[in-house]
VOBA-1610 file (N, C-alpha, C; in pm, whole numbers, padded with zeros to 5 digits, always signed):
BEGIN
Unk+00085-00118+00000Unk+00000+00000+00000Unk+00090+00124+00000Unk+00092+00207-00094Unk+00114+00329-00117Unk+00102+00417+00024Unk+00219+00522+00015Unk+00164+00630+00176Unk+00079+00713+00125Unk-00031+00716+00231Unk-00119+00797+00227Unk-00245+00736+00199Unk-00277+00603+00170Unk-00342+00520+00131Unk-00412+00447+00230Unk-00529+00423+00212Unk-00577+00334+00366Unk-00698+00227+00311Unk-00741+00139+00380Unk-00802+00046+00348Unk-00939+00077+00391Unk-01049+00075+00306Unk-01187+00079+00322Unk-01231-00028+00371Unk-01329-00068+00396Unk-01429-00170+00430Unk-01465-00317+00346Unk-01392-00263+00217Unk-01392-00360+00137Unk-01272-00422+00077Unk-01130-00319+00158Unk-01054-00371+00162Unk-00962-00253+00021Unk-01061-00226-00008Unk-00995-00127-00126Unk-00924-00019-00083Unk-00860+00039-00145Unk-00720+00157-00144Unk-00799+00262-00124Unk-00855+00357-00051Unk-00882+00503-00059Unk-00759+00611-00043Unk-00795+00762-00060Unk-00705+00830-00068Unk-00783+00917+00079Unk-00765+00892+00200Unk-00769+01011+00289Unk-00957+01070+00312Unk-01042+00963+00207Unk-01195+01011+00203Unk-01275+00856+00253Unk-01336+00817+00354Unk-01437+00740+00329Unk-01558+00703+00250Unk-01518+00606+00159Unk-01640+00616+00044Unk-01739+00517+00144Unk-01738+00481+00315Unk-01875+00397+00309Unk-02026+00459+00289Unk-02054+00588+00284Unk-02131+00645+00276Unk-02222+00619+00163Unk-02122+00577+00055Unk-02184+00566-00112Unk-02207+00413-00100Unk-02145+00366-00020Unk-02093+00205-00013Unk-02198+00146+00040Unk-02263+00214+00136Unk-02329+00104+00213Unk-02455+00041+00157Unk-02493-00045+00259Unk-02585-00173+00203Unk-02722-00094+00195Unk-02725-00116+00015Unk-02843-00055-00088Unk-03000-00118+00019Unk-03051+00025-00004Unk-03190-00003+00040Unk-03303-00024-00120Unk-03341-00117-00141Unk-03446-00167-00253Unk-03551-00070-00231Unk-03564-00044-00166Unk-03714+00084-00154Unk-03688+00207-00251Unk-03564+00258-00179Unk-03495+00381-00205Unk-03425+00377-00303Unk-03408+00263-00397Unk-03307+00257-00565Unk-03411+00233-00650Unk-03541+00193-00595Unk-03691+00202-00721Unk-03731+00302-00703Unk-03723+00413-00596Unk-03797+00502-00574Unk-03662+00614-00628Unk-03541+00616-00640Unk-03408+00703-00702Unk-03447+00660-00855Unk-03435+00516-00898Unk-03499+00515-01086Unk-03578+00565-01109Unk-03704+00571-01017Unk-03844+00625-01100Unk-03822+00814-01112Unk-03753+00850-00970Unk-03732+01005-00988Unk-03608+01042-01107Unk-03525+00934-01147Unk-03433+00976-01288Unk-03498+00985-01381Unk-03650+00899-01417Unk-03661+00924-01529Unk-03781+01015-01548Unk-03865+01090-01439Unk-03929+01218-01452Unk-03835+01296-01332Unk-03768+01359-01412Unk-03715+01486-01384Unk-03781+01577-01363Unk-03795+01669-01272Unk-03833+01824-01336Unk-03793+01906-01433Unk-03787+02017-01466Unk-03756+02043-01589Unk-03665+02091-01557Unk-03624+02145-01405Unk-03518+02226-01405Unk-03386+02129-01348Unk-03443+02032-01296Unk-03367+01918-01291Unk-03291+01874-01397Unk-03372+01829-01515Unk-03324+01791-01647Unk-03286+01862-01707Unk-03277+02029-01666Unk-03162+02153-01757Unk-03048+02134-01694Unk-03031+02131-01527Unk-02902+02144-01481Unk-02854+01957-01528Unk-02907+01905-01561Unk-02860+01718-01568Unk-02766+01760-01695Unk-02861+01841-01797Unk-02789+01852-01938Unk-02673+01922-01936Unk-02625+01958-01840Unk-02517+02075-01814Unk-02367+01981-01731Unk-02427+01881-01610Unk-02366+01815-01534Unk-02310+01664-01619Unk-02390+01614-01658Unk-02357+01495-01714Unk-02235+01478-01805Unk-02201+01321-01805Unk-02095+01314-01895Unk-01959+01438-01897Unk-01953+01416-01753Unk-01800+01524-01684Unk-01801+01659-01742Unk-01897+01721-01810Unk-01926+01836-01879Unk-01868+01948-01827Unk-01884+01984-01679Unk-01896+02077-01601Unk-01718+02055-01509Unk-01653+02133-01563Unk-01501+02115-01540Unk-01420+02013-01503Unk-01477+01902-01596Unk-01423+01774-01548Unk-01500+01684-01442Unk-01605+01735-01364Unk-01667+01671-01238Unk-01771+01588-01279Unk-01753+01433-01250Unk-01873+01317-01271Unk-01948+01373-01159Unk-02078+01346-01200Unk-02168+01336-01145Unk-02281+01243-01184Unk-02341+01199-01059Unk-02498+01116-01044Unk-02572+01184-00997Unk-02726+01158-01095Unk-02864+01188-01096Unk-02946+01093-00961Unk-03009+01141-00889Unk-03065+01050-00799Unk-02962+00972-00735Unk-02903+01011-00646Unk-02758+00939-00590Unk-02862+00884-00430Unk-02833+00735-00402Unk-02925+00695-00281Unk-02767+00719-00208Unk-02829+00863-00092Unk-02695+00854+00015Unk-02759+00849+00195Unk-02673+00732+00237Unk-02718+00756+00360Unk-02920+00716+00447Unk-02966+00720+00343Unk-03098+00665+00320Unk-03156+00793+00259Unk-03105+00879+00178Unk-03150+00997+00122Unk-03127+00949-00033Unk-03188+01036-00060Unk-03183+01046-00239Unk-03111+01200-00279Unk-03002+01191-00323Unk-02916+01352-00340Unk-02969+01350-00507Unk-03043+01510-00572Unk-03053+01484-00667Unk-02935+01501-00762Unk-02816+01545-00711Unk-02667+01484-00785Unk-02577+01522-00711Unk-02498+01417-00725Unk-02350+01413-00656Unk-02261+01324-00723Unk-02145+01451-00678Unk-01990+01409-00700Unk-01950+01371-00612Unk-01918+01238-00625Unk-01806+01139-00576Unk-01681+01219-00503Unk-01599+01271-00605Unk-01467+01286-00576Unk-01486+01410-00510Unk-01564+01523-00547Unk-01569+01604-00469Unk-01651+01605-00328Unk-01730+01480-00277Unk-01805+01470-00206Unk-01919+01596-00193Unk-01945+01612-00323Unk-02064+01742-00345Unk-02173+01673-00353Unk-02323+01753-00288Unk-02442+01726-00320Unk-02507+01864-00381Unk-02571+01800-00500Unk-02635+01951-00541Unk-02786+01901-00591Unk-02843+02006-00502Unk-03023+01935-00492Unk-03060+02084-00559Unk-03188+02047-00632Unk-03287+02161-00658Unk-03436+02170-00589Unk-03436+02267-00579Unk-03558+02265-00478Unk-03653+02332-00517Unk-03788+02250-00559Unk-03898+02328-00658Unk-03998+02319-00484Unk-04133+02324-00534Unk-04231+02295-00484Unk-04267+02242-00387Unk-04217+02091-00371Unk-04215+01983-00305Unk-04152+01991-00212Unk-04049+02083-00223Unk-03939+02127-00077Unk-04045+02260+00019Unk-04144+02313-00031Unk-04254+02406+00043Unk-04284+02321+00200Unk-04260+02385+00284Unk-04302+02328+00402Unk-04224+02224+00502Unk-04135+02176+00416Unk-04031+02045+00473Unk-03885+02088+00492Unk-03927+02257+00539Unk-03751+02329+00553Unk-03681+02234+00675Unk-03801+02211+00782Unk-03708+02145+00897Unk-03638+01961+00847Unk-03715+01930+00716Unk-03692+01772+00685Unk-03534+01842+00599Unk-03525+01898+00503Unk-03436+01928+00466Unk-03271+02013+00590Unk-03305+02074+00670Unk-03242+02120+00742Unk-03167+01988+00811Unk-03287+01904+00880Unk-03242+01767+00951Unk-03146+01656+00840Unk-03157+01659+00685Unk-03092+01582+00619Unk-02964+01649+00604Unk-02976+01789+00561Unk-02848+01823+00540Unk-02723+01812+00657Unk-02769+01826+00746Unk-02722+01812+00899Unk-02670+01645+00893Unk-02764+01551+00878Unk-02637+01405+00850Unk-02582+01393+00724Unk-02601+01461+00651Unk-02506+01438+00493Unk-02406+01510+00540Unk-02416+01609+00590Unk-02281+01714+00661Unk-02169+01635+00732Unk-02217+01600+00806Unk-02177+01479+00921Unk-02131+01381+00858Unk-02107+01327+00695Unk-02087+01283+00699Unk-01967+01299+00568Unk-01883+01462+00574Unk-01825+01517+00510Unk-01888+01574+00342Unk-01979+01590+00338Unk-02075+01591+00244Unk-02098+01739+00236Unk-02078+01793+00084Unk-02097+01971+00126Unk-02242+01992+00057Unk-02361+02014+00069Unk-02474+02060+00015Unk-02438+02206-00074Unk-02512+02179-00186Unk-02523+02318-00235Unk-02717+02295-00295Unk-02791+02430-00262Unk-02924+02399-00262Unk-02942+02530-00394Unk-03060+02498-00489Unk-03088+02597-00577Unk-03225+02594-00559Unk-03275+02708-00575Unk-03433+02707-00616Unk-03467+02644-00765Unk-03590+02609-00794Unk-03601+02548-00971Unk-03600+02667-01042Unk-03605+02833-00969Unk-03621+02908-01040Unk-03504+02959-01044Unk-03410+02973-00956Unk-03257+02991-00984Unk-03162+02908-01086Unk-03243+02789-01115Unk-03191+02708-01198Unk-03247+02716-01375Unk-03333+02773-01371Unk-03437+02858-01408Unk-03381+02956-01567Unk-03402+03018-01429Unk-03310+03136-01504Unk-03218+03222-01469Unk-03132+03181-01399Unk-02976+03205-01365Unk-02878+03075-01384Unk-02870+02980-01529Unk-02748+02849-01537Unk-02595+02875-01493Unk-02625+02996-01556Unk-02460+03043-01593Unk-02382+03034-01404Unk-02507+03100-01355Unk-02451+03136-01191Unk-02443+03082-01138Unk-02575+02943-01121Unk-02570+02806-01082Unk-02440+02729-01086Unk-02393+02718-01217Unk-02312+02589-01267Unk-02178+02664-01226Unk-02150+02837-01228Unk-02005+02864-01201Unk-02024+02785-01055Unk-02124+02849-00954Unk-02134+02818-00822Unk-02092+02636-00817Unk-02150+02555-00880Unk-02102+02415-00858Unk-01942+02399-00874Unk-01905+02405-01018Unk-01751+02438-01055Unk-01690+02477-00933Unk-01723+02581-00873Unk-01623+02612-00765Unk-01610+02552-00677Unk-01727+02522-00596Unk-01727+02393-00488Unk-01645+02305-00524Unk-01710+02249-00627Unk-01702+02113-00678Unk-01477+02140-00695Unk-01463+02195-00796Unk-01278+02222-00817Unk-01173+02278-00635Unk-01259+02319-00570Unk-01180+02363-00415Unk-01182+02211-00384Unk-01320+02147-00335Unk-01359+01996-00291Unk-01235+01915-00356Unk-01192+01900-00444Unk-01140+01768-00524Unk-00975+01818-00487
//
């Protein structure tokens, strides 16, 4: 083993980050209920997807519907340990459910970045610099 190198849970090489977070044992509820939300998107979901996907966005992979922790992140980078959620409608009223998730994704070196659907909307350009930066400091 290389210095600086340490052994995960599965025995694999990490660099200094715990991946059990991404690792752990898949909940079946929560990976039919992460497919069915990949393939109706919102719209502003599916503008920032077209922007993120396929390392587009300064080199940074990212996943759509990422099951973390028993949450559903609507994308995250791996390497940067970024979560970037959009928040339409459905987030109305559930500030304390969202406050309480971000609080164990935090906990669990995990940086949230939150957009409105209307900041995503119609501000991309500001959105996606804002990810880039996280996302390039993070890595």
């Amino acid at each position: 083993m290389e210095d600086g190198a340490k052994k995960n849970t599965q025995g694999a090489e990490t660099w200094g980050r715990d991946t059990r977070i991404v690792r752990a044992p898949r909940d079946p509820v929560k990976q039919v209920l992460a497919r069915q939300m990949r393939r109706t998107m919102t719209p502003a979901e599916a503008t920032l997807w077209g922007k993120l996907r396929n390392n587009q966005l300064v080199g940074l992979h990212f996943r759509r519907q990422q099951v973390i922790a028993g949450f559903i992140a609507d994308f995250f980078c791996h390497a940067a340990r970024l979560v970037v959620e959009c928040d339409g409608s459905v987030h109305e009223g559930s500030e304390a459910y969202d406050q309480d998730r971000d609080a164990i994704l935090s906990a669990h070196d995990l940086f949230i970045l939150r957009f409105t659907n209307e900041e995503v909307e119609t501000d991309l350009l500001s959105v996606l610099a804002k990810i880039a930066a996280a996302g390039t400091q993070r890595t």
